[in-house]
N, CA and C atoms as an extended XYZ file, in Angstrom:
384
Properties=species:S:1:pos:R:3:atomname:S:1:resname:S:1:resid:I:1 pbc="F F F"
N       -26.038       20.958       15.517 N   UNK     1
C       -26.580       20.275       14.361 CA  UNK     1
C       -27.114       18.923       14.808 C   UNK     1
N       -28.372       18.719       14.435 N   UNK     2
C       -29.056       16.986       14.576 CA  UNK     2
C       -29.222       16.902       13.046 C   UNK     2
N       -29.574       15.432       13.234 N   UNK     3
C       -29.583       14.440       12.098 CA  UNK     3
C       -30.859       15.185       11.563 C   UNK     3
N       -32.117       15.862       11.919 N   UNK     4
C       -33.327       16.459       11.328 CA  UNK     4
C       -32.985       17.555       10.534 C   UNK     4
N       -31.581       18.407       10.538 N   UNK     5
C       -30.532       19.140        9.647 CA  UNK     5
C       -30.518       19.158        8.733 C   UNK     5
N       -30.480       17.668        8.160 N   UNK     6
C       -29.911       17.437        6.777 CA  UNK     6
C       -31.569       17.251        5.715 C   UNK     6
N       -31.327       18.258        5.152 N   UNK     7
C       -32.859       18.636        4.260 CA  UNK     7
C       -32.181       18.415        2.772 C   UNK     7
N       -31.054       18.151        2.410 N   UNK     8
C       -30.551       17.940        1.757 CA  UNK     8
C       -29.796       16.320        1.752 C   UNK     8
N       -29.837       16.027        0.356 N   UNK     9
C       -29.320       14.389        0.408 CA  UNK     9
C       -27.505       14.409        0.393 C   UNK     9
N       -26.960       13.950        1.409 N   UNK    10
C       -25.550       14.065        1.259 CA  UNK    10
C       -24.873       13.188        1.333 C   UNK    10
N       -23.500       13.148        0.730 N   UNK    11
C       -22.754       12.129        1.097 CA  UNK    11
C       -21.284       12.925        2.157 C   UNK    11
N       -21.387       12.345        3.414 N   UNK    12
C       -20.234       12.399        4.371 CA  UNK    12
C       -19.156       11.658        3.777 C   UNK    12
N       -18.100       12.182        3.849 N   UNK    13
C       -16.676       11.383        3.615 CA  UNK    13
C       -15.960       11.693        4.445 C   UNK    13
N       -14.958       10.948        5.249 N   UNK    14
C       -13.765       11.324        6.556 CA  UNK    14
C       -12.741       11.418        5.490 C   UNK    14
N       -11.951       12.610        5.731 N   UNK    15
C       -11.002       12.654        4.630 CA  UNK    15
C        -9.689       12.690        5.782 C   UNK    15
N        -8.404       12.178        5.768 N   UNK    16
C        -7.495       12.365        6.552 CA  UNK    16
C        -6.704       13.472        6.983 C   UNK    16
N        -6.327       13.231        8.740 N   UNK    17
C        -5.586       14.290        9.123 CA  UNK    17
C        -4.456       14.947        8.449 C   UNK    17
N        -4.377       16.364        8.838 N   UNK    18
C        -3.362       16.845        8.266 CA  UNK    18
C        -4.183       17.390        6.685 C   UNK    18
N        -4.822       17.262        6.297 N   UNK    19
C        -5.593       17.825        4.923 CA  UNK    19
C        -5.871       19.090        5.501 C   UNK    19
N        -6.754       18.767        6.878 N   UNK    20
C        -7.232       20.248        7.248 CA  UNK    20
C        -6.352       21.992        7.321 C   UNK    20
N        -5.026       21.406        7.353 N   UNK    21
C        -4.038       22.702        7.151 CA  UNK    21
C        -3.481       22.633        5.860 C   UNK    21
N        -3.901       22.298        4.883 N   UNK    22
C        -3.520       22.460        3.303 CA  UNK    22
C        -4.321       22.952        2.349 C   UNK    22
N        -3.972       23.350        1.717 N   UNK    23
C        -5.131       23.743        0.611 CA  UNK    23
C        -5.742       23.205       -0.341 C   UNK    23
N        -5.310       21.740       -0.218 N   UNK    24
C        -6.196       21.092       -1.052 CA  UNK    24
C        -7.550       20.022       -0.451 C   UNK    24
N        -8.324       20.663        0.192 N   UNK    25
C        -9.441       20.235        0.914 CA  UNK    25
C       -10.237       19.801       -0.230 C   UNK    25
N       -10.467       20.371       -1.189 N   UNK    26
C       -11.819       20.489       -2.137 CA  UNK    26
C       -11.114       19.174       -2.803 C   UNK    26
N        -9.874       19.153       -3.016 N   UNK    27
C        -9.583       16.962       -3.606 CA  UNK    27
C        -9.757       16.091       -3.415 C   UNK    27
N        -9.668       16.668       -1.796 N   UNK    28
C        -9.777       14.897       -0.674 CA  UNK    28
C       -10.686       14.888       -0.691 C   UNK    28
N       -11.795       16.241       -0.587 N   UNK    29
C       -13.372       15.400       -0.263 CA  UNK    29
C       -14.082       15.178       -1.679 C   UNK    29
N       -13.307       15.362       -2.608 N   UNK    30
C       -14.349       15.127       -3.927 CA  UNK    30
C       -13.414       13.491       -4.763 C   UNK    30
N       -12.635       12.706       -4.130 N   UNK    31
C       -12.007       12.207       -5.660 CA  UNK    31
C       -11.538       11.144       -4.707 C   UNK    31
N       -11.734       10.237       -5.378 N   UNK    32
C       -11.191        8.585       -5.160 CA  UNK    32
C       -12.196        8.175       -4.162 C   UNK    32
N       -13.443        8.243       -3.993 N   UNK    33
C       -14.237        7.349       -2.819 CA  UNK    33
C       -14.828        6.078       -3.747 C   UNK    33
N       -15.089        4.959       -2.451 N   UNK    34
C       -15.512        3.563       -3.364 CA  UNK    34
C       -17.159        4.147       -2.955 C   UNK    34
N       -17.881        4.619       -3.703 N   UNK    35
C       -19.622        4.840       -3.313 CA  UNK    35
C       -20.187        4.493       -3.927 C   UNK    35
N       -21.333        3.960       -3.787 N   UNK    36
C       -22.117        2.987       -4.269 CA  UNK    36
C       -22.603        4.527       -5.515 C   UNK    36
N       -22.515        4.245       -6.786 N   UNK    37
C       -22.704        4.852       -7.762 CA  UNK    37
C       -24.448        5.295       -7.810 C   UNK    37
N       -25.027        4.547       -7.478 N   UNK    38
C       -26.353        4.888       -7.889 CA  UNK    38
C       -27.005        5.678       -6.792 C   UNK    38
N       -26.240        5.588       -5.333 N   UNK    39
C       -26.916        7.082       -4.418 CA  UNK    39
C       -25.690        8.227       -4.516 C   UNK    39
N       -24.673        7.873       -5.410 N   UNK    40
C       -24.244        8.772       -5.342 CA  UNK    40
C       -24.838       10.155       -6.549 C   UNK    40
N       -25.176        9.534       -7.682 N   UNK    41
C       -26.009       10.271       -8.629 CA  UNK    41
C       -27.400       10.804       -8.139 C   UNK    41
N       -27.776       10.664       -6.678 N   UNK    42
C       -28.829       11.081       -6.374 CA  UNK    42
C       -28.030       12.401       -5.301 C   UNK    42
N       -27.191       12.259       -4.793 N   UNK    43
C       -26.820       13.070       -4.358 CA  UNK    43
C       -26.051       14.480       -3.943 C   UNK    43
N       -26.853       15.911       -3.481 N   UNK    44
C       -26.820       16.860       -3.747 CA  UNK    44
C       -25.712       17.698       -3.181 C   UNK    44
N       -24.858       17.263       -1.843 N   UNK    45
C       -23.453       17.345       -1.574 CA  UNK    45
C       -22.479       16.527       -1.055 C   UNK    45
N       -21.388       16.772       -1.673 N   UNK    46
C       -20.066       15.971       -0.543 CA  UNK    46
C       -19.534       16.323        0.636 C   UNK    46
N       -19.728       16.057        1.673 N   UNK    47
C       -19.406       16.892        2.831 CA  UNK    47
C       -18.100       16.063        3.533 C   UNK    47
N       -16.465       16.872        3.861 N   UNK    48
C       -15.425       16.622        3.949 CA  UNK    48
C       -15.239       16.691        5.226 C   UNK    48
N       -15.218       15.925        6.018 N   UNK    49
C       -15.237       15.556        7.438 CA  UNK    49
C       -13.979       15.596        7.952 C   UNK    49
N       -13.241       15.977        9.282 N   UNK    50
C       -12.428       15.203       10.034 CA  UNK    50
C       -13.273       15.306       11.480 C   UNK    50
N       -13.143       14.135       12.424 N   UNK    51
C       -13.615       14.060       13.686 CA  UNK    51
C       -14.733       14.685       13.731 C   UNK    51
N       -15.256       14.410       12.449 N   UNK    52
C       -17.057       15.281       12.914 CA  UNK    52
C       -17.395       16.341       12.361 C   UNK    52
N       -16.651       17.353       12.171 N   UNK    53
C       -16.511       18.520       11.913 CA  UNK    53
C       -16.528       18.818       10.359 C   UNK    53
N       -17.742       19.284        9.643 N   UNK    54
C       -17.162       19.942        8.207 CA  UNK    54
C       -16.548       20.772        8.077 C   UNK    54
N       -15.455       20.285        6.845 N   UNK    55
C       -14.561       21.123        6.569 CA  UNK    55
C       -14.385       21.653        5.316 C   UNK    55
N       -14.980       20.639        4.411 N   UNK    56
C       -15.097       21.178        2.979 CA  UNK    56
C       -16.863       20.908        2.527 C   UNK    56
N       -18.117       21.633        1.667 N   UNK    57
C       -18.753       21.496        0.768 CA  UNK    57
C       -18.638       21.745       -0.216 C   UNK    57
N       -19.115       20.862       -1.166 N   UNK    58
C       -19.156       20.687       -2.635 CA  UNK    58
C       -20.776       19.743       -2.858 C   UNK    58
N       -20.961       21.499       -3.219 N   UNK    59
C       -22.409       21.111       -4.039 CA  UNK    59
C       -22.177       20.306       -5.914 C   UNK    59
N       -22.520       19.394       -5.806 N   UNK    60
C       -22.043       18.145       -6.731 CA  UNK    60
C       -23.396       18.506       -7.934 C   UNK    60
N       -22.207       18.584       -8.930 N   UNK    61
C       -22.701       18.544      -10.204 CA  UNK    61
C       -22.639       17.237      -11.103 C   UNK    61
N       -21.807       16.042      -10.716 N   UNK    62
C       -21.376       14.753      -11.674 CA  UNK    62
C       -20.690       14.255      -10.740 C   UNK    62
N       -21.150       12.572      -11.097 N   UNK    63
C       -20.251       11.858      -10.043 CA  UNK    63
C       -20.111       10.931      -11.262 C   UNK    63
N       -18.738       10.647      -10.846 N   UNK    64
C       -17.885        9.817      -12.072 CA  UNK    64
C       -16.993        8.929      -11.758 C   UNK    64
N       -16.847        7.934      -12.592 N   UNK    65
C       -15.645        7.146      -12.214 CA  UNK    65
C       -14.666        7.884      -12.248 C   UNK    65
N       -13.249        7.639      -11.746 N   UNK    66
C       -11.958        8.156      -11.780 CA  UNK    66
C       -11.449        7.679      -13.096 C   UNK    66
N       -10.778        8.184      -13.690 N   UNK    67
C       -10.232        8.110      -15.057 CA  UNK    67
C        -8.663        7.418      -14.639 C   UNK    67
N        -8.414        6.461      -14.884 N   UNK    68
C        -7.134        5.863      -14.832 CA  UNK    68
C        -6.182        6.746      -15.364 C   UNK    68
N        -6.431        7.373      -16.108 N   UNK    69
C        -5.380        8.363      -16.857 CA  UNK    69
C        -5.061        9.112      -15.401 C   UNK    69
N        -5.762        9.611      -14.739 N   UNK    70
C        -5.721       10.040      -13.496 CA  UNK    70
C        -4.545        9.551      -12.724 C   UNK    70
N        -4.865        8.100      -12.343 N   UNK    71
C        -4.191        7.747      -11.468 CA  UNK    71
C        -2.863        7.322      -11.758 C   UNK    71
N        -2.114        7.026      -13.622 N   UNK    72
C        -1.570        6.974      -14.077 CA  UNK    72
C        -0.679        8.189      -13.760 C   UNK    72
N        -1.176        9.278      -13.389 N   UNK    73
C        -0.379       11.099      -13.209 CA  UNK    73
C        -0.417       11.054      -12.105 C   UNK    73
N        -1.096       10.660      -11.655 N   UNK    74
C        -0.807       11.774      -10.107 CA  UNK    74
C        -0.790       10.237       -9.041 C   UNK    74
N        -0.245        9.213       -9.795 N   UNK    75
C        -0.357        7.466       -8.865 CA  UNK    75
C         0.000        8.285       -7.280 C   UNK    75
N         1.395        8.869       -7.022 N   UNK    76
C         2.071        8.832       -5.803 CA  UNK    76
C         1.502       10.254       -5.062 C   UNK    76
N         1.210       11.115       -5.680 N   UNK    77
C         0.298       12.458       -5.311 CA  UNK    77
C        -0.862       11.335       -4.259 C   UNK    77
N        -1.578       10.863       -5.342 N   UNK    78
C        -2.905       10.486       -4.829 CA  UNK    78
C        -2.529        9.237       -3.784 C   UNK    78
N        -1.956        8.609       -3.391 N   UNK    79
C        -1.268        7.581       -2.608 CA  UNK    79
C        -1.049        8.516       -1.081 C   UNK    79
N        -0.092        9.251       -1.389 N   UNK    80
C         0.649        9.453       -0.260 CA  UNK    80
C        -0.534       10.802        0.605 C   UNK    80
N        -1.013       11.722       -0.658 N   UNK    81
C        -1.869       12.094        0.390 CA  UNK    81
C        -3.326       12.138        0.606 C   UNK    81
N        -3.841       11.320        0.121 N   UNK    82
C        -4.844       10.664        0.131 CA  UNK    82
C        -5.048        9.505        0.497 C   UNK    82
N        -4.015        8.323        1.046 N   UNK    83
C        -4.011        7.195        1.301 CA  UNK    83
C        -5.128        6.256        0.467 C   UNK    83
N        -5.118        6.681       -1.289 N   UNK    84
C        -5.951        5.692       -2.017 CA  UNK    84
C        -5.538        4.944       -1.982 C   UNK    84
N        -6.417        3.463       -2.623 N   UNK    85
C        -5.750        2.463       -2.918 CA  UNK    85
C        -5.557        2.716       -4.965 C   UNK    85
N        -4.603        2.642       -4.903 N   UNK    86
C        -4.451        3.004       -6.302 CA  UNK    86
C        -4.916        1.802       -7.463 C   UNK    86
N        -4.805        0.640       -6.886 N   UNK    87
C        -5.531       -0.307       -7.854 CA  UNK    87
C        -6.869       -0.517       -8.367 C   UNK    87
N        -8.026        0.123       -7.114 N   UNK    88
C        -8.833       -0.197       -7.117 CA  UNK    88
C        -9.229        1.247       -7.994 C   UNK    88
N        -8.440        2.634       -7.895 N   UNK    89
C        -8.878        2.901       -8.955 CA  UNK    89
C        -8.461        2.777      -10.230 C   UNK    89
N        -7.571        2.021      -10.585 N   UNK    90
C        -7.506        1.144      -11.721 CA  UNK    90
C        -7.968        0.291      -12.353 C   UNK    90
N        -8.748       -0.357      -11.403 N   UNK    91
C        -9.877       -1.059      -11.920 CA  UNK    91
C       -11.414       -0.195      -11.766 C   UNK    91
N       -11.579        1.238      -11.867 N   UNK    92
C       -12.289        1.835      -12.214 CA  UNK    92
C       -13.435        1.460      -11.129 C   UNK    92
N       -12.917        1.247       -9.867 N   UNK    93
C       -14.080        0.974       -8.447 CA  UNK    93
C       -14.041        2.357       -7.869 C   UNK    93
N       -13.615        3.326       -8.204 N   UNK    94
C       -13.167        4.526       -6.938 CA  UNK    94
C       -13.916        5.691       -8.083 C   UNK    94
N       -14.704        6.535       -7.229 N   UNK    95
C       -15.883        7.511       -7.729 CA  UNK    95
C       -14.835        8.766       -7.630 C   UNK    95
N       -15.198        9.762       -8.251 N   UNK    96
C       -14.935       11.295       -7.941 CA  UNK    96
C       -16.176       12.370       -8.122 C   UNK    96
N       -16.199       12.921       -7.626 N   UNK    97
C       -17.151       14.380       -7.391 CA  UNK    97
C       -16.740       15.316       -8.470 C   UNK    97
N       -17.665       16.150       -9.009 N   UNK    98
C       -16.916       17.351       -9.773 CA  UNK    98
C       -17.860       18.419       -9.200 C   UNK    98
N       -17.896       19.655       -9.100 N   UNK    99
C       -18.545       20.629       -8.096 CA  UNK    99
C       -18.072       21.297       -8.007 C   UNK    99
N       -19.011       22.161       -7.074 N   UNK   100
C       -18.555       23.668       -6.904 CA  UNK   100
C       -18.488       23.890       -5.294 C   UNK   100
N       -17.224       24.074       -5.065 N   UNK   101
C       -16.759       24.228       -3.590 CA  UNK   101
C       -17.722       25.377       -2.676 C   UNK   101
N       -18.152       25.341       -1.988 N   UNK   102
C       -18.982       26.249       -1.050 CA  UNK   102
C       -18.812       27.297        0.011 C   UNK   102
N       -17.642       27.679       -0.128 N   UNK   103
C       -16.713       28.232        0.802 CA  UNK   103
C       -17.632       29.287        1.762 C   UNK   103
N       -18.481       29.650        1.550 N   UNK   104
C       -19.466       30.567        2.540 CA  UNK   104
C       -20.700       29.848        2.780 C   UNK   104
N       -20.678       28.369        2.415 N   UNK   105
C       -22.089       27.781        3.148 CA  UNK   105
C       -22.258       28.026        4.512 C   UNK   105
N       -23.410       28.333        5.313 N   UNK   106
C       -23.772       28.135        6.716 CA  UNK   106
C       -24.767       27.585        6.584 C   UNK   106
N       -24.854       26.194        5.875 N   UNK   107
C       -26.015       25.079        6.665 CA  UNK   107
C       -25.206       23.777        7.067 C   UNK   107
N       -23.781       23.899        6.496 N   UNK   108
C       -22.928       22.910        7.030 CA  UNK   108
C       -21.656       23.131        7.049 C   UNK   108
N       -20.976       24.003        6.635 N   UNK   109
C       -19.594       24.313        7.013 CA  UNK   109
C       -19.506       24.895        8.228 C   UNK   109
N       -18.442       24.157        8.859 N   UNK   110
C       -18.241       24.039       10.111 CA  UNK   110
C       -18.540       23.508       11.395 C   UNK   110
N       -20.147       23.021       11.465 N   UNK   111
C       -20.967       22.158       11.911 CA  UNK   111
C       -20.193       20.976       12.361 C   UNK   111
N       -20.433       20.607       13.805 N   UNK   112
C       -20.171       19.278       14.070 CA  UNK   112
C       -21.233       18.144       14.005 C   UNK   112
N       -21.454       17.075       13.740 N   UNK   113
C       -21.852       15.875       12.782 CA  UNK   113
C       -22.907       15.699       13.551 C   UNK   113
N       -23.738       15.144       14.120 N   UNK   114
C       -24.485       13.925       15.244 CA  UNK   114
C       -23.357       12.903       14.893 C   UNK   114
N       -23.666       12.051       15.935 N   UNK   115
C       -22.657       11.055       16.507 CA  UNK   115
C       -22.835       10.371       15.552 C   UNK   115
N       -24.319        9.396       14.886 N   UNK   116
C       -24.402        8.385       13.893 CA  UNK   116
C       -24.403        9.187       12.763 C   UNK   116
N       -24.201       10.371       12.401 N   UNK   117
C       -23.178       10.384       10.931 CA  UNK   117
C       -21.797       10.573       10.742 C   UNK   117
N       -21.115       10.452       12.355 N   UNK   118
C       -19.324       10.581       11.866 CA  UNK   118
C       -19.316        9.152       11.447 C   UNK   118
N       -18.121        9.615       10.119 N   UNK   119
C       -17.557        7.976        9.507 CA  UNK   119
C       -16.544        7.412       10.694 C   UNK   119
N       -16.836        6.263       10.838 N   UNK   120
C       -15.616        5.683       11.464 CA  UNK   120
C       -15.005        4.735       10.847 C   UNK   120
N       -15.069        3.597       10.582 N   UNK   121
C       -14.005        2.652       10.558 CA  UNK   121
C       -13.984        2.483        8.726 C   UNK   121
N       -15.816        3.149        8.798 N   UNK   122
C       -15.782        3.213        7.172 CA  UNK   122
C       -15.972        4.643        6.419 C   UNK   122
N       -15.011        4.552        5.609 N   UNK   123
C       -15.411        6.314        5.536 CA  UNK   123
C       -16.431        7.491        4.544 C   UNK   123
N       -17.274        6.450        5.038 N   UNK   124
C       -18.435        7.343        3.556 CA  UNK   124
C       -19.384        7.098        4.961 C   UNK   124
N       -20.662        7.685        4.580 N   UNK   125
C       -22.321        7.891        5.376 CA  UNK   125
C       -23.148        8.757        4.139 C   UNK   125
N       -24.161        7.996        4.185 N   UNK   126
C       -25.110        8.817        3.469 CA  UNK   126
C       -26.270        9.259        4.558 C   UNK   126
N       -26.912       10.439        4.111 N   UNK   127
C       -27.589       11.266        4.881 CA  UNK   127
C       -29.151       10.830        4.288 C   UNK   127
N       -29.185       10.250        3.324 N   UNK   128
C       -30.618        9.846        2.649 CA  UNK   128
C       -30.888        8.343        2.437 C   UNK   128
């Protein structure tokens, strides 16, 4: 895969180790990111990264703030395995995805990244 790949507008997210052997892939890469709201409404998937590698798509239907009611339920869920910051989605800074998981895509599941779209130190990349 090169960066000339992406024919589609995406947003990369590094979601943390240890997600990749659980079954809740399609959470981490859709819910609690800080993204700039206005490319995120332009954009046509979330792609769930570790070390490069996709692991989850979600072709994105709504991008939304997180609902405090949210984080009010699931505060220590979403903490411990997601490493959110739970305030910030309390103060309604942290986006979520809603979508439809892609489980048989082959234009990016499984694909390793080009080098300048793995997230590193920050964990979002946009592809557009």
């Amino acid at each position: 895969m090169n960066s000339k790949d992406f024919l589609d507008k995406c947003i990369i997210v590094k979601i943390p180790h240890g997600i990749e052997k659980r079954e809740n892939l399609y959470e981490a890469t859709r819910r609690c990111w800080r993204v700039n709201m206005k490319k995120a409404k332009d954009a046509e998937y979330v792609l769930g990264t570790i070390d490069g590698k996709i692991l989850c798509v979600i072709k994105i239907n709504i991008c939304k703030y997180v609902d405090t009611e949210f984080c009010e339920k699931e505060k220590i869920r979403c903490k411990n395995d997601f490493g959110v910051n739970i305030k910030l989605c309390e103060k309604r800074r942290r986006k979520e995805f809603i979508g439809i998981e892609e489980t048989k895509d082959k234009k990016y599941l499984g694909k390793i990244l080009p080098e300048e779209y793995i997230p590193k130190q920050m964990p979002i990349r946009y592809t557009y």
